[in-house]
C-alpha positions as a LaTeX table, in Angstrom:
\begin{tabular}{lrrr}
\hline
Residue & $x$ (\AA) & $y$ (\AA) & $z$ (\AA) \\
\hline
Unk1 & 8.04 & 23.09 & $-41.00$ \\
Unk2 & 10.44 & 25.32 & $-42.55$ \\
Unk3 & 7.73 & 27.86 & $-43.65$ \\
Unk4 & 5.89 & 28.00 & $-41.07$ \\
Unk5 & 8.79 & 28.51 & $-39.21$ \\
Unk6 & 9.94 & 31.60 & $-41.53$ \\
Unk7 & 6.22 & 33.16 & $-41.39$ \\
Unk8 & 6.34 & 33.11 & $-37.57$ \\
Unk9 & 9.60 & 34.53 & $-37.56$ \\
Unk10 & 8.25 & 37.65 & $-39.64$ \\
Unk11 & 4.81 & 37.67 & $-38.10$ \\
Unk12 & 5.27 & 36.97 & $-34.90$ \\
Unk13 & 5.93 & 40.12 & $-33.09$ \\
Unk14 & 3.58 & 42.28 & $-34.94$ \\
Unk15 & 0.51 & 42.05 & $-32.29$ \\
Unk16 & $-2.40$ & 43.58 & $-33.98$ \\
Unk17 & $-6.38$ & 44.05 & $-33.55$ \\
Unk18 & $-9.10$ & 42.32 & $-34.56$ \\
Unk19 & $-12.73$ & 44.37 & $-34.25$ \\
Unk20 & $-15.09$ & 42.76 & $-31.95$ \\
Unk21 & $-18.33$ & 43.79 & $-33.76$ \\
Unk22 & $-16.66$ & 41.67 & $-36.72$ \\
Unk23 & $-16.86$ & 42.23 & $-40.21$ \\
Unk24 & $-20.27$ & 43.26 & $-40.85$ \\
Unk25 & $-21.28$ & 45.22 & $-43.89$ \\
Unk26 & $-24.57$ & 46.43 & $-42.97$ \\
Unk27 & $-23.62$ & 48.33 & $-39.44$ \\
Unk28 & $-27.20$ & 50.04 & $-40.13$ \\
Unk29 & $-28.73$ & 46.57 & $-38.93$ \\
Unk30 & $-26.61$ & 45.34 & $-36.14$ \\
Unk31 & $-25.89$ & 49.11 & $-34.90$ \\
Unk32 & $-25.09$ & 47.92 & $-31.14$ \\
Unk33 & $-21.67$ & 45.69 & $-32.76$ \\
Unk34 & $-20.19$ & 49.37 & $-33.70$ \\
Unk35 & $-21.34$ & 51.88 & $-30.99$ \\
Unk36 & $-22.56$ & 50.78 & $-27.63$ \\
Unk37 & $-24.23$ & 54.65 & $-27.63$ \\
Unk38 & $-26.91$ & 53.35 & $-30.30$ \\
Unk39 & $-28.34$ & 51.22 & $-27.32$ \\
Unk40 & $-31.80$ & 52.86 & $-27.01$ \\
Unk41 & $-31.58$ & 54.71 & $-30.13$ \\
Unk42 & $-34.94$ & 53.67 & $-32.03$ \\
Unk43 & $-38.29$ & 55.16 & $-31.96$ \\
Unk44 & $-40.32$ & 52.21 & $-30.26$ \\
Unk45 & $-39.79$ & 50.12 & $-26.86$ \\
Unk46 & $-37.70$ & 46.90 & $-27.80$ \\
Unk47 & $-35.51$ & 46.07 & $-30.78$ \\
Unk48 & $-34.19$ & 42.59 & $-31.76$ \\
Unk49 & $-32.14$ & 42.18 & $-34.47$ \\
Unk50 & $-30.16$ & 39.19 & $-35.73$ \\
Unk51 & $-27.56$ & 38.60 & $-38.90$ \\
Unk52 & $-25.53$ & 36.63 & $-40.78$ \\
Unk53 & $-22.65$ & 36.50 & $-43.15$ \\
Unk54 & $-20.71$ & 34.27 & $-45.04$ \\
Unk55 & $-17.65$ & 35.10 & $-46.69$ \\
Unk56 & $-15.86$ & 32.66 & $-49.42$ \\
Unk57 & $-12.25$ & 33.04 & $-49.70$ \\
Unk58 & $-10.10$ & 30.74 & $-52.29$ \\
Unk59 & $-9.25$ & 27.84 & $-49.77$ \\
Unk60 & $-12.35$ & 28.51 & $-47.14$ \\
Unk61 & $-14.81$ & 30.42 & $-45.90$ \\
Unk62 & $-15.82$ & 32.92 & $-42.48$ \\
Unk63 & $-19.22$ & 32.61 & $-40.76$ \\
Unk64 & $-20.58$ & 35.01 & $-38.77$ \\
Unk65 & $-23.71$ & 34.83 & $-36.97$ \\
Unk66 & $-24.99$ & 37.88 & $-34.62$ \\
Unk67 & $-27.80$ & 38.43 & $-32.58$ \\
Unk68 & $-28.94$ & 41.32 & $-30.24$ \\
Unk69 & $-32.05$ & 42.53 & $-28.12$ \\
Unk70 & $-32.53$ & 45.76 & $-26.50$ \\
Unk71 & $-35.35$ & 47.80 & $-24.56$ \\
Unk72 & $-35.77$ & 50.68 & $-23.02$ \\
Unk73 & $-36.15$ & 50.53 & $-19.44$ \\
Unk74 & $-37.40$ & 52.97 & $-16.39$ \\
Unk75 & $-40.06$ & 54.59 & $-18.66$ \\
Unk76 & $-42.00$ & 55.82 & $-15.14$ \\
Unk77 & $-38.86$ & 58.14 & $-13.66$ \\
Unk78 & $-36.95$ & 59.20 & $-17.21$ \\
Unk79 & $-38.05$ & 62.63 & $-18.56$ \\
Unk80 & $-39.81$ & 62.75 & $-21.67$ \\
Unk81 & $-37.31$ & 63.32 & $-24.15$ \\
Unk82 & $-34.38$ & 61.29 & $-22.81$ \\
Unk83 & $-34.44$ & 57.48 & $-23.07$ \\
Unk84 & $-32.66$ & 55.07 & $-20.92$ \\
Unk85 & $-31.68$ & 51.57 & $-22.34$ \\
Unk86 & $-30.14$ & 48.23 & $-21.87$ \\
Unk87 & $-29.33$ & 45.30 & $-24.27$ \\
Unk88 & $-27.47$ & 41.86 & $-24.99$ \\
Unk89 & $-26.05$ & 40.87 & $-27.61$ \\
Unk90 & $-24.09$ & 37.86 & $-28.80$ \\
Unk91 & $-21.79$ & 37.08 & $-31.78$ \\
Unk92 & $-20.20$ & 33.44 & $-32.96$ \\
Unk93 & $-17.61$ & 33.29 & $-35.46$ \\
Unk94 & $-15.61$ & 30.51 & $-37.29$ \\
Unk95 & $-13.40$ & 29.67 & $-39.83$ \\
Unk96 & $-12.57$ & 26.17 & $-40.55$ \\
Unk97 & $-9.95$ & 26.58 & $-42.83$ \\
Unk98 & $-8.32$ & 29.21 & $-40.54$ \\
Unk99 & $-8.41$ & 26.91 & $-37.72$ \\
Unk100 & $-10.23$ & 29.75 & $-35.87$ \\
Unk101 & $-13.43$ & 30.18 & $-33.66$ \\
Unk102 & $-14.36$ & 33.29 & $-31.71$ \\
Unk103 & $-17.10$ & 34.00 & $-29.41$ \\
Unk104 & $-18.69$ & 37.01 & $-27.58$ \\
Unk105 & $-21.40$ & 38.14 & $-25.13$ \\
Unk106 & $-21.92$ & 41.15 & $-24.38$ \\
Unk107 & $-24.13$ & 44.15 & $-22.51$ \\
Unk108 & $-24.86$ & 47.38 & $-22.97$ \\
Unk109 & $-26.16$ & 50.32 & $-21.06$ \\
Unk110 & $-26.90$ & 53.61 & $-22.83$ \\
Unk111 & $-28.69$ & 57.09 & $-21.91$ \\
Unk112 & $-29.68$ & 59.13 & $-24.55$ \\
Unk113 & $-30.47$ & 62.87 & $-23.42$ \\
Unk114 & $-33.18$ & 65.43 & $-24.82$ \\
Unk115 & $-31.11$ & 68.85 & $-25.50$ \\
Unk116 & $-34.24$ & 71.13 & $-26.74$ \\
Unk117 & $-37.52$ & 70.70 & $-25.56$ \\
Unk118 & $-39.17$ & 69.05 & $-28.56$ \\
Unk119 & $-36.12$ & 66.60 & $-28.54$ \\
Unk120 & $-35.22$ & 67.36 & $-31.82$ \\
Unk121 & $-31.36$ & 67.51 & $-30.91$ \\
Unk122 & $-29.94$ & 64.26 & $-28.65$ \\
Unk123 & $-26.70$ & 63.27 & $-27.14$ \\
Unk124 & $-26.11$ & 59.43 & $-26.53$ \\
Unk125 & $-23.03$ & 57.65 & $-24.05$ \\
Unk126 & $-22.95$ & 54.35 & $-24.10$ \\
Unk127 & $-20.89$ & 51.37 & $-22.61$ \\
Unk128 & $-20.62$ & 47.49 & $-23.12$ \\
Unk129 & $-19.02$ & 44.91 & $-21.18$ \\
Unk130 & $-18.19$ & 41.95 & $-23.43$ \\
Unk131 & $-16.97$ & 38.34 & $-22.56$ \\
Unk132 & $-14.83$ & 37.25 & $-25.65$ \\
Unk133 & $-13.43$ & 33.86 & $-26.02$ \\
Unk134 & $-10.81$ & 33.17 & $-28.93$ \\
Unk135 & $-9.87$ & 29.57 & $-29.79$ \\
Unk136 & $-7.45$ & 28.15 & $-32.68$ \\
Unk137 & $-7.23$ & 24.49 & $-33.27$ \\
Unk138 & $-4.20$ & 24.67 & $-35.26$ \\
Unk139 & $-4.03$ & 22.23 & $-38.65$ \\
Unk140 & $-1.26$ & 19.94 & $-39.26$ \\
Unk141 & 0.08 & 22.37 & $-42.14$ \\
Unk142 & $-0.13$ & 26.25 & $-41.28$ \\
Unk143 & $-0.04$ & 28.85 & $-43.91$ \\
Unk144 & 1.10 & 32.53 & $-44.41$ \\
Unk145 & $-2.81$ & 32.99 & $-44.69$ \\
Unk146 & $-3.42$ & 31.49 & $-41.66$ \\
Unk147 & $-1.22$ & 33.05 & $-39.47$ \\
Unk148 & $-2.43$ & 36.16 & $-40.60$ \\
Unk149 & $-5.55$ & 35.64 & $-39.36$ \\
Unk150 & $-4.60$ & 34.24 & $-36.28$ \\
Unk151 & $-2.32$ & 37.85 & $-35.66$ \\
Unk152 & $-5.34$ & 40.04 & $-36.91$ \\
Unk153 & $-6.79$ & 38.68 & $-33.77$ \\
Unk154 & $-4.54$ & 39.81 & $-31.79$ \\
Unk155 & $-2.22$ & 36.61 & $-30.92$ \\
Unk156 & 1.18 & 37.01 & $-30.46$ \\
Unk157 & 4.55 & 35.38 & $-29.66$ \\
Unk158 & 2.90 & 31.90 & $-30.01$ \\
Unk159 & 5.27 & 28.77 & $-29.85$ \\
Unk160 & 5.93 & 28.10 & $-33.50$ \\
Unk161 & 5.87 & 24.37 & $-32.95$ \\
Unk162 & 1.98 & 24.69 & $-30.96$ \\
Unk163 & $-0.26$ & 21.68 & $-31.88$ \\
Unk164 & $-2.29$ & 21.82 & $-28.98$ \\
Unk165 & $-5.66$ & 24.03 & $-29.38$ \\
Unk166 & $-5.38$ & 27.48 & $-28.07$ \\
Unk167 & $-8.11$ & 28.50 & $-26.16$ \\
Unk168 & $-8.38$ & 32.13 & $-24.23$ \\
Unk169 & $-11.17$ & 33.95 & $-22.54$ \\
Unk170 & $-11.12$ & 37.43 & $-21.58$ \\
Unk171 & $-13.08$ & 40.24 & $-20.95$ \\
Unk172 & $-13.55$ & 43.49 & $-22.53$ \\
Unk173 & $-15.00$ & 47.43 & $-22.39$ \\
Unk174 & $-16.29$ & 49.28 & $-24.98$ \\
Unk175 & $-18.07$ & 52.74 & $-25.00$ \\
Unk176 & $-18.94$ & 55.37 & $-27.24$ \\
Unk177 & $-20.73$ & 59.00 & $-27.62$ \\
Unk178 & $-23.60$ & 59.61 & $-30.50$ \\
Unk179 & $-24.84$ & 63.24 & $-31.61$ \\
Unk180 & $-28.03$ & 63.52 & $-33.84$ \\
Unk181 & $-29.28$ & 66.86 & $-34.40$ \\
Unk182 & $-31.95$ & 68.61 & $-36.71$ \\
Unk183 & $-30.92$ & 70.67 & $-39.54$ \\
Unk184 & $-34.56$ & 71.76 & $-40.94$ \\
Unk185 & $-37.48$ & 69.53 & $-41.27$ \\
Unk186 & $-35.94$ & 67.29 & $-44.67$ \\
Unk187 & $-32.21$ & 67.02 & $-42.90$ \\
Unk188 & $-30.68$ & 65.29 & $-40.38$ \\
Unk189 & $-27.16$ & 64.81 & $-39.56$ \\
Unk190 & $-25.88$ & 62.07 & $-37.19$ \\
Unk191 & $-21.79$ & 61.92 & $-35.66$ \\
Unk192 & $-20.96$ & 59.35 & $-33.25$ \\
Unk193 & $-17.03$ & 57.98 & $-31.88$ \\
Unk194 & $-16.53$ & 54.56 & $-30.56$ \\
Unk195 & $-13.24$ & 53.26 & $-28.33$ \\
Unk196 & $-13.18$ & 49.75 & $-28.35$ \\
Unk197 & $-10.84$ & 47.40 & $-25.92$ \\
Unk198 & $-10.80$ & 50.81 & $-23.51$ \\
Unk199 & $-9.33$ & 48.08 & $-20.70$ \\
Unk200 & $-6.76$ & 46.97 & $-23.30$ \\
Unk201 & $-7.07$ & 42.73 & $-22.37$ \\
Unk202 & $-3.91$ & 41.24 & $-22.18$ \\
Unk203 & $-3.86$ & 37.16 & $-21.76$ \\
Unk204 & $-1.03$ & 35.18 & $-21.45$ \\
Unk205 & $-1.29$ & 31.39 & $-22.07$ \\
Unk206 & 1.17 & 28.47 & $-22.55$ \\
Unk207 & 3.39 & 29.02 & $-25.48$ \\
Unk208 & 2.07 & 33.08 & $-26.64$ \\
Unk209 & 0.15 & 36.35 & $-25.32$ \\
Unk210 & $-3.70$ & 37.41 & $-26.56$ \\
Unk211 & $-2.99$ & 41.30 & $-26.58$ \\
Unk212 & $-5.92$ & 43.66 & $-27.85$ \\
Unk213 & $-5.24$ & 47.04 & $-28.54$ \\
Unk214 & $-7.38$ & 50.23 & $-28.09$ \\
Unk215 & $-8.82$ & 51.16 & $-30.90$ \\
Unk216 & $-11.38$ & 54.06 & $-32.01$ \\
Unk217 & $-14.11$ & 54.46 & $-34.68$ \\
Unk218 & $-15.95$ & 57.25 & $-36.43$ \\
Unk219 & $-19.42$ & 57.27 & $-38.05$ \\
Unk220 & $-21.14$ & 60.11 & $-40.09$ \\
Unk221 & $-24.53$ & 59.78 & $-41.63$ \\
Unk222 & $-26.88$ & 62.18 & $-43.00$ \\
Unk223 & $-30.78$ & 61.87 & $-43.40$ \\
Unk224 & $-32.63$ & 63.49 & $-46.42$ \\
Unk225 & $-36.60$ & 63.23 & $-46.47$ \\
Unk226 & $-37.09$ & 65.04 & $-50.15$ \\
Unk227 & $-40.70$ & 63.72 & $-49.69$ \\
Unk228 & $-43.39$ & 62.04 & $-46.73$ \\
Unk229 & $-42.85$ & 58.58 & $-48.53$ \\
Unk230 & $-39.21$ & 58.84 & $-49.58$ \\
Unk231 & $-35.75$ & 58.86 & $-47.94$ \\
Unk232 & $-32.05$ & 59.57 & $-48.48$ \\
Unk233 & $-29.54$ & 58.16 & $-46.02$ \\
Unk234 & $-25.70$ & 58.60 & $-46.57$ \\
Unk235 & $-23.45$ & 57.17 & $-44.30$ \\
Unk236 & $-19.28$ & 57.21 & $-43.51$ \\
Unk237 & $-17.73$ & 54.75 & $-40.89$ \\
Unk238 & $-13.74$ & 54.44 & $-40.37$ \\
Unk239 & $-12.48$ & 52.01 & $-38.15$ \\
Unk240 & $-8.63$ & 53.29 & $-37.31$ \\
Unk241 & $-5.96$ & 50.89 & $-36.20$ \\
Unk242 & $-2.60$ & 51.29 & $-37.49$ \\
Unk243 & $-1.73$ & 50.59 & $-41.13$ \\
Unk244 & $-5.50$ & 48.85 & $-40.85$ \\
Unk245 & $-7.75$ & 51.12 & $-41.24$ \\
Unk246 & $-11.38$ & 50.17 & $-42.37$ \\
Unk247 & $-13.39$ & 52.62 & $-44.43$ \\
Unk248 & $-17.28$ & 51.96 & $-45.31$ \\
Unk249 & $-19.17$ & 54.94 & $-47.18$ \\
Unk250 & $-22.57$ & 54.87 & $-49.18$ \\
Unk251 & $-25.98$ & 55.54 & $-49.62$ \\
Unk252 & $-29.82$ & 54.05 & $-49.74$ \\
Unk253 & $-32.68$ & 55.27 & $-50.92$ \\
Unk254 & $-35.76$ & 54.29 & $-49.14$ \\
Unk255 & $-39.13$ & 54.97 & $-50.69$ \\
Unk256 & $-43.01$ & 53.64 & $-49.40$ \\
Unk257 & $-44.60$ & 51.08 & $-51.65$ \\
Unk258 & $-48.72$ & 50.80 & $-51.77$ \\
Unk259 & $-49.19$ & 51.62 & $-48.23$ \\
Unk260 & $-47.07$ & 53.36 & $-45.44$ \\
Unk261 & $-47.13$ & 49.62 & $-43.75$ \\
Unk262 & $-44.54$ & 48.79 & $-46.44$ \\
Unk263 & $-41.05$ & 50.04 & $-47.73$ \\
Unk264 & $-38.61$ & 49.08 & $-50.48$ \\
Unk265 & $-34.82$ & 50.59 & $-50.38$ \\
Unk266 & $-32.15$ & 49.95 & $-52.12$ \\
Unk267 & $-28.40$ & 51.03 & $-52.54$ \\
Unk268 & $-25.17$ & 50.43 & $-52.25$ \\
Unk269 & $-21.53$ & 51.11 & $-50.81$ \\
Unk270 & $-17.71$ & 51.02 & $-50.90$ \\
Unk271 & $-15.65$ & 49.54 & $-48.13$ \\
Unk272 & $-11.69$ & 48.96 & $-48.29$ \\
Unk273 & $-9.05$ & 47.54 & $-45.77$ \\
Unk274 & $-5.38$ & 47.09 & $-46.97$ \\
Unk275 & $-5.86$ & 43.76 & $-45.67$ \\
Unk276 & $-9.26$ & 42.59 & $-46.78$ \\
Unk277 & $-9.16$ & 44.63 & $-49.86$ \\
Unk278 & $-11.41$ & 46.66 & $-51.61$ \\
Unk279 & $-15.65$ & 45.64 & $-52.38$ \\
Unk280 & $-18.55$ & 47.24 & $-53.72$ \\
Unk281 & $-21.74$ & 46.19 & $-51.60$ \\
Unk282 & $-25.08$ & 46.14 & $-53.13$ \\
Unk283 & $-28.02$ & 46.46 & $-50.76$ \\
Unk284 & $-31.96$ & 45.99 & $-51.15$ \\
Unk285 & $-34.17$ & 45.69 & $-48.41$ \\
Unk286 & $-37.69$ & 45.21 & $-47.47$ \\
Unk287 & $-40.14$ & 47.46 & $-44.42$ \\
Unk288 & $-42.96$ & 45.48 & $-43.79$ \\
Unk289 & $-45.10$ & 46.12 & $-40.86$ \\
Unk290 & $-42.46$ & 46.00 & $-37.76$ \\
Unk291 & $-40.05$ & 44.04 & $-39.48$ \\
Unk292 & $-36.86$ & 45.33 & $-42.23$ \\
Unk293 & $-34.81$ & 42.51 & $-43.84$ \\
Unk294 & $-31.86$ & 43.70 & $-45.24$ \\
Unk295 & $-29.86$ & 41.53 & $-48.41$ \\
Unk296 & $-26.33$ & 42.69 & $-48.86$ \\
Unk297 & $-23.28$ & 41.21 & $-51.40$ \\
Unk298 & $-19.71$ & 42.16 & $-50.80$ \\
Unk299 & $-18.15$ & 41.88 & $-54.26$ \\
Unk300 & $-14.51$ & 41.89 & $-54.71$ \\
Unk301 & $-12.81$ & 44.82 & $-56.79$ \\
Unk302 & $-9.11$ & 44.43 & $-55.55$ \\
Unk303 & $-6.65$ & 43.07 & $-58.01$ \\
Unk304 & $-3.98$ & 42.49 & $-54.34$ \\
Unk305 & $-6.24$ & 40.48 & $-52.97$ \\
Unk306 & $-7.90$ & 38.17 & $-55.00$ \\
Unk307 & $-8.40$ & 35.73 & $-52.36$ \\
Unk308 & $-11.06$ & 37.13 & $-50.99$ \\
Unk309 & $-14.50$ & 36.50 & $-53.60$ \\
Unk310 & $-16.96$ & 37.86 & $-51.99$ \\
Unk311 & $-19.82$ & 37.80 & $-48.78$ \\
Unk312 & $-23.42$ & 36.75 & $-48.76$ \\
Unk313 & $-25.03$ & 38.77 & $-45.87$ \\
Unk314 & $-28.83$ & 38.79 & $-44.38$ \\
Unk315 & $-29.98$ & 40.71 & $-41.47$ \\
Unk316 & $-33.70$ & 41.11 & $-40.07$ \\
Unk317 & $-34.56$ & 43.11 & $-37.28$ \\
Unk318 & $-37.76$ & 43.84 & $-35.19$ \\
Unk319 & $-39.08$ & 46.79 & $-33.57$ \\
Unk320 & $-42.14$ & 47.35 & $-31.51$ \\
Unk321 & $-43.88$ & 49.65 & $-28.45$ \\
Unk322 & $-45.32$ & 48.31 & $-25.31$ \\
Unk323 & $-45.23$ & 50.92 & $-23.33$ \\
Unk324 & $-45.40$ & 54.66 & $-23.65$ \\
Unk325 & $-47.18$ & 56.31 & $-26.62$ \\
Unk326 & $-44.41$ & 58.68 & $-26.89$ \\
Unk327 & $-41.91$ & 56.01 & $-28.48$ \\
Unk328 & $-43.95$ & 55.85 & $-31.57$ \\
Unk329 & $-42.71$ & 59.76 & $-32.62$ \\
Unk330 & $-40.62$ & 59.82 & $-35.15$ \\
Unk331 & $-37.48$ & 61.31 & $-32.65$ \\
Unk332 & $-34.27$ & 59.31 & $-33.58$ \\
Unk333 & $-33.02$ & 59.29 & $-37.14$ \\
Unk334 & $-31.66$ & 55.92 & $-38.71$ \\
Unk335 & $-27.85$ & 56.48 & $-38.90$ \\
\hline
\end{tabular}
């Protein structure tokens, strides 16, 4: 009791953040957990996408399950080179040895607005209203490693001596802004800004407070089409929160095997956190008719944090038109 005592003592009042769109290497799947403005941003009608990820740590391991479907909606009355769109999308995550379990719903609503006529440039705002419920069932021994995770989520003040579970629902506000413009007819170039927790949800329970603060996020990407059947895409995404911040920058090359119906990519990227540490992800993936699935491996390079080994992720998403013609053009790049 002693330790945990001391850990609280130290950890206690620092309240910080924990991202609601998780901890998800391969943001080019699951694009609606990072910016609400990427609702809508494909070239068909409807999207679906779904993931998962497991991540082993030394004493236990962090599941992560995600699933989303969007559409484009109001066809008839939208001009021809804006798009308006809705979606839904839900996320479940647990750890067992963390004592922790976190859900979320949320919805989205997203324009995305022609600014030349051949719709070559777009501008994209975008908001989501999530429902977020955050439980710990706290184990009869707690851990420094533990009550990290339980402040990363933004718990604080909780009664040191708490054996009861802790369970808090809430709800929340993201929204974000997405630019994608043309440089010449092999480049594209893609900027987009998220602020997540914009209503800043504050809960206070029996024995501690659930405080989330705002937080933003940046994304870069750039599209290179060297040739018809091959593709370039870099990408940069920072997460900021304070003495937190989350970096994720790489590339994948993307080339058509056989027929046009089918692609092969590969590649790879870097992401560090001064918490999570540092990991090289290696990525291949596989286009076949309206469906990509996506095979990633976080790999862990950073000698302070041994503790975390690694992450097995999968992600397969679905795209299709049932309406207009026009959503078959090639008009919105991938990052």
């Amino acid at each position: 009791m002693n330790m945990r005592k001391t850990y609280f003592l130290i950890l206690c009042f620092i309240a910080q953040d924990s991202l609601a769109q998780g901890r998800f290497s391969q943001f080019y799947s699951m694009p609606l957990l990072f910016n609400p403005a990427n609702t809508g941003r494909f070239n068909k009608s409807y999207r679906m996408a779904g993931g998962f990820r497991n991540e082993v740590n030394a004493v236990s391991s962090f599941k992560q399950s995600a699933i989303s479907i969007e559409s484009k909606i109001l066809n008839s009355i939208v001009p021809e080179n804006d798009c308006l769109a809705m979606s839904i999308v839900g996320i479940d995550e647990k750890s067992l040895g963390e004592g922790t379990k976190n859900d979320y719903f949320g919805v989205s609503l997203a324009y995305q607005k022609g600014l030349d006529p051949e719709g070559e440039q777009q501008i994209g705002v975008g908001f989501q209203f999530i429902r977020g419920r955050k439980r710990i069932d706290p184990p009869t021994y707690v851990f420094e490693d533990q009550l990290n995770a339980w402040i990363q989520s933004g718990f604080t003040n909780i009664n040191i001596f708490q054996s009861t579970p802790i369970d808090v629902s809430y709800n929340d506000l993201n929204a974000g802004i997405v630019y994608q413009g043309k440089i010449n007819t092999k480049n594209f170039i893609s900027v987009s800004t998220t602020l997540y927790h914009a209503n800043k949800p504050h809960k206070s329970f029996s024995g501690g407070e659930l405080i989330l603060d705002r937080q933003f996020g940046g994304h870069i990407g750039w599209e290179n089409r060297p040739s018809e059947r091959n593709k370039v895409y870099s990408f940069l995404l920072v997460n900021f929160l304070e003495n937190q911040e989350t970096i994720l920058g790489g590339a994948i090359y993307q080339s058509t095997i056989s027929t046009k119906r089918y692609e092969i990519e590969f590649g790879g990227s870097f992401k560090t956190n001064p918490i999570l540490g540092q990991f090289i992800i290696p990525m291949i993936g596989l286009n076949f008719r309206e469906f990509l699935l996506n095979m990633s491996y976080d790999i862990n390079i950073s000698a302070k944090n041994t503790q975390r080994r690694g992450a097995t992720e999968i992600t397969l998403t679905y795209t299709n038109a049932t309406t207009r013609s026009r959503f078959l053009e090639n008009k919105f790049i991938r990052y």
